[in-house]
N, C-alpha and C positions, 0 to 999 in steps of 0.2 A: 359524084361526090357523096359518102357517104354520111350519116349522122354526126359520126365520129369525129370526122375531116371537117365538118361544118359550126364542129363544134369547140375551133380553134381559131376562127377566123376573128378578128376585131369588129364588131358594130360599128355601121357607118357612123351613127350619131355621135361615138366617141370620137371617129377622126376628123368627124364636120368640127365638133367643139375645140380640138385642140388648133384646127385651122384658123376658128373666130378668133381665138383667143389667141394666135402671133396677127391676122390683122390686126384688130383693136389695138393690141399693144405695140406696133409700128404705127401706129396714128396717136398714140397719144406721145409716142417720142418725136415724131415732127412736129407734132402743133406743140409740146413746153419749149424745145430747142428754139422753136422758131420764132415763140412768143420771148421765149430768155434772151435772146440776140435783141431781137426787136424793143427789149424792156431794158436790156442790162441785167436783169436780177441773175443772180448766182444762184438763190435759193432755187429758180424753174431749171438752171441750166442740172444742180445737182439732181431733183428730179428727175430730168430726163433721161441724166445718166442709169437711177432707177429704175427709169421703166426701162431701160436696154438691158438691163438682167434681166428681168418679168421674160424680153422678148429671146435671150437665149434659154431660157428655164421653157418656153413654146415649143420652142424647137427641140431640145431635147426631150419632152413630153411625148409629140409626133413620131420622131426616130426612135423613143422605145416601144412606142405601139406598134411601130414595122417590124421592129426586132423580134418582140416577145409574140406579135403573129397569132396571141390568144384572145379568143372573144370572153369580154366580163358576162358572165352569166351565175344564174344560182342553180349550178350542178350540183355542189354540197350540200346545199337544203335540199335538193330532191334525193339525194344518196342517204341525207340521214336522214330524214322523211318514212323512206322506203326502209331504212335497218330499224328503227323502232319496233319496240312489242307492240300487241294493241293494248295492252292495259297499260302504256307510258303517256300520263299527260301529255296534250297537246297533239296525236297523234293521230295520221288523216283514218 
């Protein structure tokens, strides 16, 4: 695998986070659901349905990071980094 090839890949820690973040949000739709049932309230049952969006907004989060297959990096800071003069503020 070259530089190039490696430098298209997604960081694990992006698809660890977008993982926590459908559990978490499948746990807090069974515990309002199950407290709203348990309580009667509407207001926890309408929450829960709340977090059910949070937890389809996770999932599509996940399947565009499979899709897009590009790792977040700061290549453009190093590209404009690298194109500056040296007499441009800021300039390594």
């Amino acid at each position: 695998m070259t530089e190039k090839d490696s430098a298209h890949q997604i960081p694990i820690a992006i698809i660890r986070v977008g993982w926590l973040s459908l559990g978490v949000n499948i746990g807090l739709v069974a515990v309002k659901l199950t407290l709203s049932f348990a309580t009667g309230s509407l207001a926890l049952r309408a929450d829960s349905i709340h977090s059910m969006v949070d937890v389809f907004v996770s999932i599509a989060l996940i399947v565009g990071l499979f899709i897009s297959g590009r790792r977040y990096c700061d290549a453009s800071l190093t590209i404009s980094a690298r194109s500056r003069s040296p007499n441009t503020p800021g300039s390594l």
